[in-house]
Backbone as XML, in Angstrom:
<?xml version="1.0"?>
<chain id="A" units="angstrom">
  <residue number="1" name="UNK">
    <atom name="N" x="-124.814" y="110.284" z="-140.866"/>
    <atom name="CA" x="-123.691" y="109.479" z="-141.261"/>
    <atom name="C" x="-124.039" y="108.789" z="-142.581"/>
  </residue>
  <residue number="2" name="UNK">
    <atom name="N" x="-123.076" y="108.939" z="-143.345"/>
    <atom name="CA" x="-123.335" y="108.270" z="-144.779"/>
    <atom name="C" x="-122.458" y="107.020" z="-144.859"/>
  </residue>
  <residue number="3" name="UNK">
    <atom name="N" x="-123.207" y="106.245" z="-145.495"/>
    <atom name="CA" x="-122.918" y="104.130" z="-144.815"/>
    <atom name="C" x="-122.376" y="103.673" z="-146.629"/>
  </residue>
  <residue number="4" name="UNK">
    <atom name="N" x="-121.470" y="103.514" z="-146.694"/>
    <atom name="CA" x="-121.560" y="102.789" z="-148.377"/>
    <atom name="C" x="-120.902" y="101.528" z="-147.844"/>
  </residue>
  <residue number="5" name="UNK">
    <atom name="N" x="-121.388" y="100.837" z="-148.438"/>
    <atom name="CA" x="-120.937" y="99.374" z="-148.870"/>
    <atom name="C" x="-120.009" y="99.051" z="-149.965"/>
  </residue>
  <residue number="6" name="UNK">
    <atom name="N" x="-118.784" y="98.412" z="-149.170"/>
    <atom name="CA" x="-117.372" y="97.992" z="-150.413"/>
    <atom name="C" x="-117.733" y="96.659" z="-150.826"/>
  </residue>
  <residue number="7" name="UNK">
    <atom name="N" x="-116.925" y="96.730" z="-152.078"/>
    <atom name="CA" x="-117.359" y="95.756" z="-153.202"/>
    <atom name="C" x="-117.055" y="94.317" z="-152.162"/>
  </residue>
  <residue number="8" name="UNK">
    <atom name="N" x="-115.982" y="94.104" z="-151.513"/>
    <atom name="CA" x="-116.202" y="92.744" z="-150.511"/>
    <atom name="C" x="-117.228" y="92.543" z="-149.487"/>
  </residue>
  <residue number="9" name="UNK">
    <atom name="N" x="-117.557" y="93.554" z="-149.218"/>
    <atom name="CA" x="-118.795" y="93.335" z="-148.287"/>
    <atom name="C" x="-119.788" y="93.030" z="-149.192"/>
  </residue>
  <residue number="10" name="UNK">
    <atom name="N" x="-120.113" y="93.454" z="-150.243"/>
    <atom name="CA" x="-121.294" y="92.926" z="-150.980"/>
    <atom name="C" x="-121.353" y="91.605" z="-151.530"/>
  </residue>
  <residue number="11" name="UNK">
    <atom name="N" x="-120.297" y="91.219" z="-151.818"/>
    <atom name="CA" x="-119.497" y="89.891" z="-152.323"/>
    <atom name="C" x="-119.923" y="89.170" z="-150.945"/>
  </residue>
  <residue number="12" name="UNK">
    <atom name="N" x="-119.736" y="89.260" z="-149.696"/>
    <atom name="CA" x="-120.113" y="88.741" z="-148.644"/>
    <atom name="C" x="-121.754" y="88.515" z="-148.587"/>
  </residue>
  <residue number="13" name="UNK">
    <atom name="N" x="-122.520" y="89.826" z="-148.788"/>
    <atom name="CA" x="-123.620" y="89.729" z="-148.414"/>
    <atom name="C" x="-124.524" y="88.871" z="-149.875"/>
  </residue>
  <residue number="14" name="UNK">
    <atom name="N" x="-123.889" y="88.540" z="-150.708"/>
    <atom name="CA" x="-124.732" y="87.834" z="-152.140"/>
    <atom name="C" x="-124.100" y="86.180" z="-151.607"/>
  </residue>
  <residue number="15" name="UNK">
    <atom name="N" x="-122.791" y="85.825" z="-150.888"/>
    <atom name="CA" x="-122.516" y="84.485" z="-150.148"/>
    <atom name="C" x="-123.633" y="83.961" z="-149.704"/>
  </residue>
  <residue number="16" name="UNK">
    <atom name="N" x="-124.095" y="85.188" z="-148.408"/>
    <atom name="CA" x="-124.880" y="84.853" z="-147.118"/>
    <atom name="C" x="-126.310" y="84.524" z="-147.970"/>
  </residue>
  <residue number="17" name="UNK">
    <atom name="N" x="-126.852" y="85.505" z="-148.892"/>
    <atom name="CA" x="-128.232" y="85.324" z="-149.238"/>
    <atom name="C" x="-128.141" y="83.840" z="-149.598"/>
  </residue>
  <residue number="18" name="UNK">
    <atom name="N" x="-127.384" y="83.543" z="-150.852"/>
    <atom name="CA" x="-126.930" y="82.276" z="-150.998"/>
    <atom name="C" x="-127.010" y="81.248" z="-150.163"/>
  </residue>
  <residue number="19" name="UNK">
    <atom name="N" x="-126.390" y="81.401" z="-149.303"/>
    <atom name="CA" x="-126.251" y="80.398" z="-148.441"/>
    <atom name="C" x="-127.763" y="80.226" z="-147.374"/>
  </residue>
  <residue number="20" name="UNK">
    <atom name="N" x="-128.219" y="81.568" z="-147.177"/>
    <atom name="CA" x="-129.015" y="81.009" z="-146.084"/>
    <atom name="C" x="-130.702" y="80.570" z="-147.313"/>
  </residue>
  <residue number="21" name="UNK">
    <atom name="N" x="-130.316" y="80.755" z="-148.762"/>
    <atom name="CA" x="-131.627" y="80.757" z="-149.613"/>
    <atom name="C" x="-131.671" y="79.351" z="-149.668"/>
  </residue>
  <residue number="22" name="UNK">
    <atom name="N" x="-130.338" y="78.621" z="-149.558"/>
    <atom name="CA" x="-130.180" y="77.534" z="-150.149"/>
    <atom name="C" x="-130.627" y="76.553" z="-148.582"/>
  </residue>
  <residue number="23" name="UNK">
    <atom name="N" x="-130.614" y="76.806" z="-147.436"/>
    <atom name="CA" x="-131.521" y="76.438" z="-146.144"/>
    <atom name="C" x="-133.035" y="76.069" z="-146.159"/>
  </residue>
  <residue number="24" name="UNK">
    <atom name="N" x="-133.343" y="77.563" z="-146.641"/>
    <atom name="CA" x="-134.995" y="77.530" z="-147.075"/>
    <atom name="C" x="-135.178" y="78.469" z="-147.651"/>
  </residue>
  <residue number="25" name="UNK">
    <atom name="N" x="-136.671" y="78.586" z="-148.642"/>
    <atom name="CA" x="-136.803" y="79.535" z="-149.460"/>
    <atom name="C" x="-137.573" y="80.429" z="-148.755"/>
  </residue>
  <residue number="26" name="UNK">
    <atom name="N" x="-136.422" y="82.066" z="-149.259"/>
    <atom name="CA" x="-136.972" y="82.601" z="-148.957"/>
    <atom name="C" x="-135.980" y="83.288" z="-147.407"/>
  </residue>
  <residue number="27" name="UNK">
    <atom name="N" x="-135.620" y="82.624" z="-147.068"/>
    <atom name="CA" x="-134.307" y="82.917" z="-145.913"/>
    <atom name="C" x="-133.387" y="83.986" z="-146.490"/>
  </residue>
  <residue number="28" name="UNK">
    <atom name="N" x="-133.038" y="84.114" z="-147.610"/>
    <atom name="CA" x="-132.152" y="84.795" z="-148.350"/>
    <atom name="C" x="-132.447" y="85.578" z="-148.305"/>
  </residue>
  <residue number="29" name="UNK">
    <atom name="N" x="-133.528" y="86.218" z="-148.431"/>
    <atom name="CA" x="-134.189" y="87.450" z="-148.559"/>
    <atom name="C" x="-134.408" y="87.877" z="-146.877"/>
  </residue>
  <residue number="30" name="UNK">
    <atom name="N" x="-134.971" y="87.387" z="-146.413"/>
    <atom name="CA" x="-135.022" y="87.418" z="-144.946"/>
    <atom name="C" x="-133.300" y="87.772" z="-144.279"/>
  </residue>
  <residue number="31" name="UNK">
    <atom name="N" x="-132.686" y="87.359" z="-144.055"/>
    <atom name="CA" x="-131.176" y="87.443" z="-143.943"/>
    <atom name="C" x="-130.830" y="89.216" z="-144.924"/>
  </residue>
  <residue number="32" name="UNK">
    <atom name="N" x="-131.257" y="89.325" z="-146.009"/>
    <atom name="CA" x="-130.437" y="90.679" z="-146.484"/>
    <atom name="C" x="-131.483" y="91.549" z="-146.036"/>
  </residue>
  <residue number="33" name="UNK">
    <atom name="N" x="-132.407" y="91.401" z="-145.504"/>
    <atom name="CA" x="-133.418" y="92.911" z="-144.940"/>
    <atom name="C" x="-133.022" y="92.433" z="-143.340"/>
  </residue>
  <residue number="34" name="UNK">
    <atom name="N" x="-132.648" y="91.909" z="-142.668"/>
    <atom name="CA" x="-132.109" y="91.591" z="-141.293"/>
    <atom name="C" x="-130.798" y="92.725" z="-141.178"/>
  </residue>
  <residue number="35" name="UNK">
    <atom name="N" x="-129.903" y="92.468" z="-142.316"/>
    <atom name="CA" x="-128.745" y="92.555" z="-142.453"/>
    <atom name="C" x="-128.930" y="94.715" z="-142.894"/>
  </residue>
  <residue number="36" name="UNK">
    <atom name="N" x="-129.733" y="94.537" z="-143.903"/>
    <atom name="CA" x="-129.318" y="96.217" z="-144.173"/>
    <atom name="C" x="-130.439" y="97.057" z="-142.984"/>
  </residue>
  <residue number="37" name="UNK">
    <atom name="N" x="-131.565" y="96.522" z="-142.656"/>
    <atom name="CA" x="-131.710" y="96.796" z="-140.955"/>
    <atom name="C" x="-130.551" y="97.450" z="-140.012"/>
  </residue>
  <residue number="38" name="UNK">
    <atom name="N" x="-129.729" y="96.616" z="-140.228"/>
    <atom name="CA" x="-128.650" y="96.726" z="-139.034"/>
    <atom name="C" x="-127.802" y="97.581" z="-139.362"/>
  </residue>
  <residue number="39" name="UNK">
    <atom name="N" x="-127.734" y="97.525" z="-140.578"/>
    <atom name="CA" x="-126.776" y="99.391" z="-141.379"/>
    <atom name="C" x="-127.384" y="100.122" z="-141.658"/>
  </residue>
  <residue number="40" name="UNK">
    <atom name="N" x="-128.768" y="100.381" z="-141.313"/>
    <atom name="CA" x="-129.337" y="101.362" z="-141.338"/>
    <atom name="C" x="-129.528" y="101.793" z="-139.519"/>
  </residue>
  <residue number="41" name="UNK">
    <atom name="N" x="-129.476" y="101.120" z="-139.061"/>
    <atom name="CA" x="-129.232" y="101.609" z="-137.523"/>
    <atom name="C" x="-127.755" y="102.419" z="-136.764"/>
  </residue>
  <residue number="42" name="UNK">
    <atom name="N" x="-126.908" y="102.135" z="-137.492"/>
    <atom name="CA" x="-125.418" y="102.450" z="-137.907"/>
    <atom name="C" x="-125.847" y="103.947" z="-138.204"/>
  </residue>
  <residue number="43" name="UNK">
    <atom name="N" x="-126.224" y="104.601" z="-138.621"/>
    <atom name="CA" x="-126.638" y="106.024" z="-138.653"/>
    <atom name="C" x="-127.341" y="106.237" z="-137.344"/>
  </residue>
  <residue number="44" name="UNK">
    <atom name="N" x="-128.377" y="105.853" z="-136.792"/>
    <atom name="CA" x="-128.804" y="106.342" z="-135.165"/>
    <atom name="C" x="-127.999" y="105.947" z="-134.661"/>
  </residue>
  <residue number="45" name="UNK">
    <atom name="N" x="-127.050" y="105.188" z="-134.316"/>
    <atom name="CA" x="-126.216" y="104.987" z="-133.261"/>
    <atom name="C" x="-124.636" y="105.222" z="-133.641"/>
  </residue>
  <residue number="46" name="UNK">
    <atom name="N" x="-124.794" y="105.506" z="-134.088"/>
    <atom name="CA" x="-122.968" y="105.765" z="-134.711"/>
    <atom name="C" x="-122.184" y="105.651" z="-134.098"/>
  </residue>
  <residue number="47" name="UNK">
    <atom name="N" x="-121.179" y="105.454" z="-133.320"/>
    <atom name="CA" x="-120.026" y="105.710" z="-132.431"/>
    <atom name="C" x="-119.879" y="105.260" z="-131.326"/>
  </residue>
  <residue number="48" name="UNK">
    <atom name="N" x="-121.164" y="104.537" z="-131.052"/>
    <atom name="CA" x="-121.188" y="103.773" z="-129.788"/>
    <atom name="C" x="-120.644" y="102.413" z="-129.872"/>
  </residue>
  <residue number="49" name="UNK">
    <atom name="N" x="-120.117" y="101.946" z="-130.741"/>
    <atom name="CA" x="-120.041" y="100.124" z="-130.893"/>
    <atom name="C" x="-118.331" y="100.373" z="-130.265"/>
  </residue>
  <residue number="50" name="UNK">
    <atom name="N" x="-117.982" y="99.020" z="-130.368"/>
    <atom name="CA" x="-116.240" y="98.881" z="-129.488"/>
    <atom name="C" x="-115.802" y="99.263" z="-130.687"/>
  </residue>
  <residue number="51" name="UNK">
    <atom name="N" x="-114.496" y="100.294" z="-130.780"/>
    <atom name="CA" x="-113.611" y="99.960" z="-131.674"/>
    <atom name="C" x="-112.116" y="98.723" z="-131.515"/>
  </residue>
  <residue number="52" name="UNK">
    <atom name="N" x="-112.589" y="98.121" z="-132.318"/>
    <atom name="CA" x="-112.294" y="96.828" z="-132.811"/>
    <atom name="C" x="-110.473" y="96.407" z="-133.424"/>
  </residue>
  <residue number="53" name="UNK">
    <atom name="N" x="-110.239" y="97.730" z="-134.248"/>
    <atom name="CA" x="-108.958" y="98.081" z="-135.092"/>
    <atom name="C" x="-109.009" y="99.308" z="-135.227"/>
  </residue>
  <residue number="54" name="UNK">
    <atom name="N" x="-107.490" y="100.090" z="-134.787"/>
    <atom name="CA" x="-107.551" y="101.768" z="-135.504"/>
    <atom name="C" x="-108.555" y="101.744" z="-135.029"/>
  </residue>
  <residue number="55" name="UNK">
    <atom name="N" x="-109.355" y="102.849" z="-136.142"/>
    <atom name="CA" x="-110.722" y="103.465" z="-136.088"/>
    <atom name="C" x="-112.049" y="102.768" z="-136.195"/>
  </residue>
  <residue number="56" name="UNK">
    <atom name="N" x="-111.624" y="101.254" z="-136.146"/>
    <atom name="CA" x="-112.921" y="100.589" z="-137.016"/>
    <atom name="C" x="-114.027" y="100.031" z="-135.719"/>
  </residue>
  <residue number="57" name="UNK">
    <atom name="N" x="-114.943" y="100.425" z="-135.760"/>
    <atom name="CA" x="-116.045" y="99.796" z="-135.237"/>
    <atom name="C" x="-116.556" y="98.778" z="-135.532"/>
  </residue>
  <residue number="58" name="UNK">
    <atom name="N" x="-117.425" y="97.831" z="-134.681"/>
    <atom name="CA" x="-117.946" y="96.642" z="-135.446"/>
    <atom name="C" x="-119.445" y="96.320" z="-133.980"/>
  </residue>
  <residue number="59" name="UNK">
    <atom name="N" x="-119.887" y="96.413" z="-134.968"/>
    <atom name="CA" x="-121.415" y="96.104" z="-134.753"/>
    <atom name="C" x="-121.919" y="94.621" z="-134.892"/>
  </residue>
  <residue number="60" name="UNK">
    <atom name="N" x="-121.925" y="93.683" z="-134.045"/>
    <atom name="CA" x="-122.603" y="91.924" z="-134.442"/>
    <atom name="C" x="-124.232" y="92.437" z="-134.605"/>
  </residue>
  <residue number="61" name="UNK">
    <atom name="N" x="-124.444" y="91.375" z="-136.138"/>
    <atom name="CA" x="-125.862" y="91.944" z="-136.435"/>
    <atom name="C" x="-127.405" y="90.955" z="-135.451"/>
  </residue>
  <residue number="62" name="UNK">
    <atom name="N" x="-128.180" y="91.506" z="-135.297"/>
    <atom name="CA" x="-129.276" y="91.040" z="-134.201"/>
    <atom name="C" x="-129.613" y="89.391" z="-134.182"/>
  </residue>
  <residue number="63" name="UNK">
    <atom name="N" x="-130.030" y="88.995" z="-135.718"/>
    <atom name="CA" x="-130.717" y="87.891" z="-135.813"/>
    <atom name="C" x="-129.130" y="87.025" z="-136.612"/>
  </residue>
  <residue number="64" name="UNK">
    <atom name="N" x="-127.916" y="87.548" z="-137.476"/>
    <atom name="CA" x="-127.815" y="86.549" z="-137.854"/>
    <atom name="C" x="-125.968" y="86.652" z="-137.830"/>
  </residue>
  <residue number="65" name="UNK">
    <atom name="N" x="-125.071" y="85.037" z="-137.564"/>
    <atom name="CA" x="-123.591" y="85.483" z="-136.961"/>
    <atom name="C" x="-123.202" y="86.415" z="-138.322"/>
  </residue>
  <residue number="66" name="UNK">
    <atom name="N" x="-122.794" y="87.590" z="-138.095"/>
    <atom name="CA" x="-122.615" y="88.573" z="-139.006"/>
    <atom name="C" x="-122.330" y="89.602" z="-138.146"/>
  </residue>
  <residue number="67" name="UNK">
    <atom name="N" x="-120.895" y="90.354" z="-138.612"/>
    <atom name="CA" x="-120.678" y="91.563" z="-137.950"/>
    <atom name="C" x="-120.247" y="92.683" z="-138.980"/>
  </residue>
  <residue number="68" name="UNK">
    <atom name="N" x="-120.695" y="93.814" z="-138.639"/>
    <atom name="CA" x="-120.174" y="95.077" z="-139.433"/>
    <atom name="C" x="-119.530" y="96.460" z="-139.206"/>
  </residue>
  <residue number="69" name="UNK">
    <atom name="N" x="-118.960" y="96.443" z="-140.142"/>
    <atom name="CA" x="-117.802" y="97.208" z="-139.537"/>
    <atom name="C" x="-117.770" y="98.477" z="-140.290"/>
  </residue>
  <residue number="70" name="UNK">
    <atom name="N" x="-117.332" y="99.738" z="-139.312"/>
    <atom name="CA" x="-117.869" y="101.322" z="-139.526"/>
    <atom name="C" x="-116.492" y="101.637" z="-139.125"/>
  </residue>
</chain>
């Protein structure tokens, strides 16, 4: 399965680094390897999450409130 990321989701995920860098240093970074972790698992598991809307799946990510959607 091939995973791309839309320009609002990235816009989301430069928020979150933001936000969780500005917590503690170094969280930011921690938070976006948490986060593309979890879309990289989105290829082994593909098709198993609830669909959510139509066709859309959504995956809540492990460590942080964040969900993604396939």
């Amino acid at each position: 399965m091939k995973i791309q990321i839309i320009g609002q989701a990235e816009d989301d995920l430069v928020d979150g680094y933001n936000f969780y860098d500005a917590q503690a240093p170094g969280l930011g970074t921690y938070f976006l390897n948490c986060i593309y972790s979890d879309i990289e698992s989105l290829a082994l598991y593909a098709g198993i999450h609830r669909v959510v809307h139509k066709n859309y799946r959504r995956m809540l990510s492990e460590r942080f409130p964040f969900a993604i959607y396939s």
